[in-house]
N, C-alpha and C positions, 0 to 999 in steps of 0.2 A: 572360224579362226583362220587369218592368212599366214600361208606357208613362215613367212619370217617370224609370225608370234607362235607358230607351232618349234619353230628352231630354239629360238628363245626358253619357250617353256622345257622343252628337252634336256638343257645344256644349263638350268638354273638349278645347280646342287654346289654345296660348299665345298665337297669333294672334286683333291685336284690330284691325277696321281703322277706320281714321278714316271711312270712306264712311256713309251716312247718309243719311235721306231723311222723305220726308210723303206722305201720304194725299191724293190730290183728288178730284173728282167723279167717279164708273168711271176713275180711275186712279192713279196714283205716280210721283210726283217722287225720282230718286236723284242726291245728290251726291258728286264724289269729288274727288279732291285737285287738278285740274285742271278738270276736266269738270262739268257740270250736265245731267243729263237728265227730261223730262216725257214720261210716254208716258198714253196715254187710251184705253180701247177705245170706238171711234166706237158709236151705234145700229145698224150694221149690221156692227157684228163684227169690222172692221179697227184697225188701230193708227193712232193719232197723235202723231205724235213731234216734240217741240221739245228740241233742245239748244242748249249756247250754252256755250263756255269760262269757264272763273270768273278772274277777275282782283281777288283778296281785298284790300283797301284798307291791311293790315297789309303788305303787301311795297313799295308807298308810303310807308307812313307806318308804321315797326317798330313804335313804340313801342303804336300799336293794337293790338299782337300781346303782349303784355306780359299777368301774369297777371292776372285781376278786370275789368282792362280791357277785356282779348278778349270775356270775357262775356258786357258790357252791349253791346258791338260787335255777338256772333255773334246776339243775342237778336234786336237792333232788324231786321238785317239779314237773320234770318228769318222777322222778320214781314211784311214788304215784300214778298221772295220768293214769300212761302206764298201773300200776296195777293193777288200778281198771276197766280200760276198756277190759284191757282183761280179765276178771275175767266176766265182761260183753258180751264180745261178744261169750266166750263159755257158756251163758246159753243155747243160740238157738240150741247148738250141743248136742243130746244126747248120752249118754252112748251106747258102743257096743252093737249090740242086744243081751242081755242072759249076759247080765254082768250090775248088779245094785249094784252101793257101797252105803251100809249104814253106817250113819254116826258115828261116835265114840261114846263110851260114855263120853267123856270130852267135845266133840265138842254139845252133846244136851245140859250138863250141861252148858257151858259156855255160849250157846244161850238162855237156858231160864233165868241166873243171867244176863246176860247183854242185851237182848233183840236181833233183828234182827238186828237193824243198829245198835250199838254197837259190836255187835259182827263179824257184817261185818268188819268196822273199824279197831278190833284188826287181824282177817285173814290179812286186804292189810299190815295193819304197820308190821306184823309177816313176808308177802310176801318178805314185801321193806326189812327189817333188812336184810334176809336171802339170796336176791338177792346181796346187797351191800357187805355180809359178804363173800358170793361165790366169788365175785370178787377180796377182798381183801386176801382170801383164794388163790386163784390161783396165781393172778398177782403180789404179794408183799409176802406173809409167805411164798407159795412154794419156789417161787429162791431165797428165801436168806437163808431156812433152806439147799436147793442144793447147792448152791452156797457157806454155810459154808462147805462146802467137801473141796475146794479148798485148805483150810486150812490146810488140812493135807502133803500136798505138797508143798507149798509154804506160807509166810509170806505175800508177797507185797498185797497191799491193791490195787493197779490197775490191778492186774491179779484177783484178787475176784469182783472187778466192772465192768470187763468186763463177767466176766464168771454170773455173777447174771444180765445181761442187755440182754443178749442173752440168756439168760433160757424165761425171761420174754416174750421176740420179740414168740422163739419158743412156747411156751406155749399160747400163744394170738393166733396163727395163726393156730396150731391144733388144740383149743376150737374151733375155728369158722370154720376150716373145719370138724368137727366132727359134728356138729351143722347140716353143708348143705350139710349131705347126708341123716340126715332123714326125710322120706316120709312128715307127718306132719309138721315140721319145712320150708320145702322146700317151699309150699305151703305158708305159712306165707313170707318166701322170695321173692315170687313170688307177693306177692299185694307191700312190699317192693319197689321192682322195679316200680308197678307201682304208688306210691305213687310220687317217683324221676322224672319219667318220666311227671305227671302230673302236678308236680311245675316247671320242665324244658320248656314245654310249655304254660306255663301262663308267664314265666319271658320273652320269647322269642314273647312278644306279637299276638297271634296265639290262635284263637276259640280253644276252648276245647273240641275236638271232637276227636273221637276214633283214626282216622286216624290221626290227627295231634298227638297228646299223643307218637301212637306206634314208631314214626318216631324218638322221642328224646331219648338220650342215659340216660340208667340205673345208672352210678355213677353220684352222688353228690357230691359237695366238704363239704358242711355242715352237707352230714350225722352222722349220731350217731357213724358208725363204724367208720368213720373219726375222730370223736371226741372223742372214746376209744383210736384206736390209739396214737393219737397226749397227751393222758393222760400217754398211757406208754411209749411214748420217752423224753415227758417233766420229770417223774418221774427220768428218767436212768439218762438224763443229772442234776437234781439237787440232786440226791443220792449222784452221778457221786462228784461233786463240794464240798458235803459236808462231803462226808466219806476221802476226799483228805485232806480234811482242820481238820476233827475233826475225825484220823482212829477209827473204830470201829471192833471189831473184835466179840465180843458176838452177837452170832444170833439174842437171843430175844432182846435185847437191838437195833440190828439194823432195828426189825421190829416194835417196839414202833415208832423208829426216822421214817421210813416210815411213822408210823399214822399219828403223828405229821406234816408231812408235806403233805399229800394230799389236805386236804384244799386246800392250798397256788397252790399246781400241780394244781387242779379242777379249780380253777382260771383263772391261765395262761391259761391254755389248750382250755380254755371255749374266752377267748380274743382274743387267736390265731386265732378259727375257724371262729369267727367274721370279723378279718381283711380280713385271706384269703377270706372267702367267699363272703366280700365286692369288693375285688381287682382283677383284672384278667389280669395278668402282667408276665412276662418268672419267675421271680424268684417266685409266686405263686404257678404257676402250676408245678414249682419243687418240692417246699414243700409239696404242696397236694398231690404230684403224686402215694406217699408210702400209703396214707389212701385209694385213689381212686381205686390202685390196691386191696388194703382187700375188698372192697365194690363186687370183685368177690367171695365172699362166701356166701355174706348177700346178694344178689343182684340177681333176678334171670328174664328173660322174661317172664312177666305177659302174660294173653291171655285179649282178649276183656271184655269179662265178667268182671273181676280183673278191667281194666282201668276205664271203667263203672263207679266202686264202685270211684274210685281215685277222677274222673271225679265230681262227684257228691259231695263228702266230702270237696272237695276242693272248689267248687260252693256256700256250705252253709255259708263257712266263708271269703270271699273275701269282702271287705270293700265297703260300697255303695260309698263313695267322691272316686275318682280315686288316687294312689300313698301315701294313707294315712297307706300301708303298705310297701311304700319303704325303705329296708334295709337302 
């Protein structure tokens, strides 16, 4: 049997479960329908573990839970997350030997007006703003302020929406291969991997054990790069529909009409990865097949050690009723 009909065989169970998780500094964050766990392997080879019950703001407030909406919800809310455990997991690492940064003087001042956890707080929100705003930086104001070039050459508004959808595709896929070539970064790719591989073998009903784990294959269909993706082709196609119906030629005016419709994109994009990730059918694994390929830059083979941590994070939050985390 060759390796890719042995991946197949693995990963063909009609069990999909909602559990889910991220990559941090030497470690992996797993969430599951109740539970949230962060596990780390320390410098000296031990574990470290934070968990903390999930209380989702949809079972307050249903209507958050409502389709398109959850979305923009699940998205903001794992950016915040993401950010704060990784802000957590590199305390354990220190600084280069012979290189100690001290702190600003804005950063004492602001710590001692707003305390320790407030001032944490404004770093992750400062974090998330600047993460979201890089994104919105790259993938929507760079190709339409390139894409206004096109202009100078031509008039038609579908040779500027083709040439601003292909800046975007190009620009996404050099980020992410710039991303996984450095050393640092690669290593965070690498428990990535084996985060996928650890939920691939729990869906596949199969002990979770190292040997089982390394046997499953690295892409996801419900990863995150899948779901960046699937954000900037939902983007192109309703730019696409609406710069047809309402031309727009002023750059900043066309990257306002971006703002204005992410939302709406984060939505979609967030329902889509749902269906596919639900359905596993010829016309799915068409669709996924463009995210799955990105998932070679984010994606990389963990070693044991890596699985280990997956292994483990994954264990703290698996639901004690069986199937109570069935997608």
């Amino acid at each position: 049997m060759s390796k890719k009909q042995k991946n197949k065989a693995c990963c063909s169970t009609g069990f999909k479960t909602t559990c889910g998780g991220q990559a941090l500094i030497e470690g992996i964050m797993m969430r599951g329908p109740k539970k949230q766990a962060a596990v780390v392997r320390r410098p000296d080879g031990e574990l470290e573990i934070r968990q903390q019950p999930l209380e989702p703001a949809r079972d307050r407030w249903p209507i958050l839970g409502k389709p398109f909406i959850r979305g923009v919800l699940t998205f903001v809310d794992s950016m915040v997350s993401g950010v704060k455990l990784l802000m957590w997991s590199a305390e354990f690492f220190p600084e280069e030997e012979g290189v100690e940064e001290e702190p600003s003087k804005f950063e004492i001042w602001l710590e001692k007006k707003l305390g320790s956890e407030k001032f944490t707080s404004v770093i992750i929100t400062l974090a998330v703003m600047m993460g979201i705003g890089l994104s919105i930086v790259l993938f929507f104001l760079l190709p339409t302020l390139l894409g206004g070039l096109v202009s100078l050459f031509t008039k038609s508004m579908l040779v500027r929406n083709v040439a601003e959808s292909l800046l975007k595709i190009v620009i996404f896929i050099f980020y992410l291969g710039l991303c996984s070539r450095m050393k640092d970064i690669r290593r965070v790719f690498q428990y990535h991997g084996a985060e996928h591989k650890t939920i691939f073998c729990y869906e596949a009903g199969l002990p979770l054990t190292v040997e089982n784990v390394r046997k499953q294959p690295r892409h996801h269909p419900r990863c995150g790069t899948s779901f960046l993706f699937v954000v900037i082709i939902v983007s192109i196609l309703v730019s696409t529909v609406v710069f047809s119906i309402w031309p727009v030629h002023n750059s900043l005016l066309r990257f306002l009409a971006h703002l204005l419709m992410l939302p709406a994109i984060v939505g979609v994009s967030y329902e889509f990865n749902r269906w596919a990730g639900r359905n596993d059918n010829a016309l799915t694994r068409v669709l996924v097949a463009p995210g799955l390929w990105m998932q070679n830059f984010t994606t990389f083979e963990p070693d044991d050690s890596m699985i280990e941590v997956g292994i483990k994070a994954l264990e703290l939050v698996l639901p004690e009723e069986k199937g109570e985390d069935a997608w």
